[in-house]
C-alpha positions in Angstrom: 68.1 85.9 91.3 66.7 89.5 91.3 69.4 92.2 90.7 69.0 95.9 89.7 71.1 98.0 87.2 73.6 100.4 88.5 74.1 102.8 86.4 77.5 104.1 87.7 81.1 104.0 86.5 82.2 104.6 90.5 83.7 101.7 92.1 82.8 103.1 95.2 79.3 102.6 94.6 79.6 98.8 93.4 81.2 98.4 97.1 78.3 99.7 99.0 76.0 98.3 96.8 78.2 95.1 97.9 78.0 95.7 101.4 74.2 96.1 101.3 74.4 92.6 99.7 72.3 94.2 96.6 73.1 92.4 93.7 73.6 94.2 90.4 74.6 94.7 87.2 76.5 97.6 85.4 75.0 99.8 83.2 77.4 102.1 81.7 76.7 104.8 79.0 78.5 103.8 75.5 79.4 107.7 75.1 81.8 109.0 78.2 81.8 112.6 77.0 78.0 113.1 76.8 77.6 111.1 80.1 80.3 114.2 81.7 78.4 116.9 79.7 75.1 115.9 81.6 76.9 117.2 84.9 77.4 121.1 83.6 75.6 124.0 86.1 73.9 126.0 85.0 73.8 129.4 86.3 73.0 130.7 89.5 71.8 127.0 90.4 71.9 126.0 93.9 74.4 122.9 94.8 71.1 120.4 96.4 69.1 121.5 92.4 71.8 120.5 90.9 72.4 117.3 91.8 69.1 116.3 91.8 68.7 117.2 88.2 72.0 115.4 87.2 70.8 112.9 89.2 67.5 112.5 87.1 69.2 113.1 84.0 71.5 110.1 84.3 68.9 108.0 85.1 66.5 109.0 82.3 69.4 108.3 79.6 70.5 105.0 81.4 66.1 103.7 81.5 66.9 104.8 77.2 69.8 102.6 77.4 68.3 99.5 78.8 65.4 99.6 76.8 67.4 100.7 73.5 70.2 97.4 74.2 67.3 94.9 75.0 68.1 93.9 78.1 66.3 91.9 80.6 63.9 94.2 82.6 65.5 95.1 86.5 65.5 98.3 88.6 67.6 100.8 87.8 69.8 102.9 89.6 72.0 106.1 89.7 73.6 108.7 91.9 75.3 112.0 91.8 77.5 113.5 94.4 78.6 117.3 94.6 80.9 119.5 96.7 80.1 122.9 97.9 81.0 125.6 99.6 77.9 128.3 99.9 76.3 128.0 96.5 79.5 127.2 94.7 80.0 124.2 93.4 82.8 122.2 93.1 83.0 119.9 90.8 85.7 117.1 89.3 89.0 118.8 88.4 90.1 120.1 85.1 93.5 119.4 85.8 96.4 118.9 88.9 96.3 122.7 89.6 92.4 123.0 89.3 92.4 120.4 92.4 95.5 121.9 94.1 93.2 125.3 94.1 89.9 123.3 95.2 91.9 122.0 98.1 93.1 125.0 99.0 89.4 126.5 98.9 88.6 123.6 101.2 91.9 123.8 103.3 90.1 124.7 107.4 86.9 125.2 106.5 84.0 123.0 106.1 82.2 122.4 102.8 78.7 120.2 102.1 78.6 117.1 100.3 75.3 116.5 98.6 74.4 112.6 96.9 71.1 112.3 95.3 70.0 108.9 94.7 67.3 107.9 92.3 65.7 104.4 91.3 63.9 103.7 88.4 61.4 100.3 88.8 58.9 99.8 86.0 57.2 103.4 85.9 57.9 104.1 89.4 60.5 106.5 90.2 62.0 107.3 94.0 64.7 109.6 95.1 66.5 110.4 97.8 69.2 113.2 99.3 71.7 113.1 101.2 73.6 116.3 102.4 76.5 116.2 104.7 79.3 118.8 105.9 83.2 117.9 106.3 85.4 119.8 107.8 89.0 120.1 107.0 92.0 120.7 108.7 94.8 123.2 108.2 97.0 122.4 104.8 99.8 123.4 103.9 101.0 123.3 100.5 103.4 120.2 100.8 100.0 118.7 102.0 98.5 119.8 98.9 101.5 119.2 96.4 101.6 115.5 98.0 97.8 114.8 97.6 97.6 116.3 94.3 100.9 114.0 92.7 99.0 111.0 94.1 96.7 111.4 91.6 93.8 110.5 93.7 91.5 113.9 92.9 91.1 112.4 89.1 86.9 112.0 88.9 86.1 113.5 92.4 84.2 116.1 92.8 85.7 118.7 94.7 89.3 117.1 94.5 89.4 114.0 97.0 88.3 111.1 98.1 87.3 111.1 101.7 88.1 106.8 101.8 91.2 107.3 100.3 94.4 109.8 101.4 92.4 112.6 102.2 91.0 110.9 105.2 94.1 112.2 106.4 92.7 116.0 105.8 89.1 115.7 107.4 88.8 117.0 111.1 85.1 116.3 111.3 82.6 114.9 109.9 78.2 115.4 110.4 76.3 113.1 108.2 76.2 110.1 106.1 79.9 108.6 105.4 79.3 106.6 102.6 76.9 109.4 101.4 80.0 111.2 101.4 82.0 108.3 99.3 79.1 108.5 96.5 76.5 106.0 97.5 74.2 106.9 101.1 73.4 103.3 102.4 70.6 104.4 104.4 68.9 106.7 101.7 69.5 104.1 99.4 68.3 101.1 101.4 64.9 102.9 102.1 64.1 103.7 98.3 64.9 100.1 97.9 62.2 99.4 100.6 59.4 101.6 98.7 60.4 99.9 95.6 59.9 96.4 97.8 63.3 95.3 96.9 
């Protein structure tokens, strides 16, 4: 049965893959620090550059990988989701108080969440954006103390997960939802189209 590669440690994404009825396989770097050192900005870059390139990145080193472990030959592919708030982007938390201060930052105003997709198939390559705003309401800081001791910010950029306990926080939404959660079916669906898969 044909299957592609996702290179993603997300669980998120292996859901919507799911729901899409895509079967696939994981393909998961063997180095977890040099995987996260891929997603550093550089300066002055814009929020939509940026996760383009990480996305491109992470899909050039997992192509390496397949072809450096021998496996059978399938499609191949990776996303990369970003907050932001202007040009500044927020990325996964240091730490409980680095994600206590990016929801703060977040707290009644709305920020952009940008995922780039990319597929790899044979020498082909197709990408994709999606780039949607949330709004949040009001918090307070028991709001924040509470979200931040569930431990739920750990890996998300910008500090929360909009399917998990900070549904609670969102007033609004304009855009792709499960763009948003890491994974934007219909951007993803049509690159799968061009690739005729």
């Amino acid at each position: 049965m044909p299957f592609i590669y996702l290179a993603s440690q997300s669980p998120r994404r292996r859901q919507l893959l799911d729901q899409l009825g895509i079967a696939h396989r994981l393909l998961l770097p063997d180095d977890h620090a040099a995987a996260e050192a891929l997603e550093a900005v550089h300066p002055g870059e814009a929020p939509a550059a940026y996760v383009r390139r990480v996305t491109r990145l992470k899909l050039d080193a997992a192509v390496r990988r397949l072809r450096e472990q021998g496996l059978p030959p399938a499609p191949v592919l990776c996303a990369d989701t970003t907050v932001a708030q202007g040009r500044r982007i927020l990325g996964k938390p240091a730490d409980a108080h680095e994600a206590a201060a990016m929801l703060r930052q977040l707290a009644g105003a709305t920020h952009r969440v940008i995922t780039a997709v990319a597929l790899q198939a044979g020498e082909r390559r197709h990408e994709a954006v999606s780039d949607s705003r949330v709004r949040f309401a009001p918090l307070d800081e028991a709001d924040i103390a509470a979200y931040v001791a569930s431990g739920e910010w750990q890996g998300k950029a910008g500090g929360y997960a909009i399917q998990g306990r900070a549904a609670a926080f969102v007033a609004h939404i304009s855009g792709s939802y499960s763009g948003i959660m890491g994974l934007p079916l219909f951007e993803t669906h049509q690159i799968l189209r061009l690739a005729r898969l």
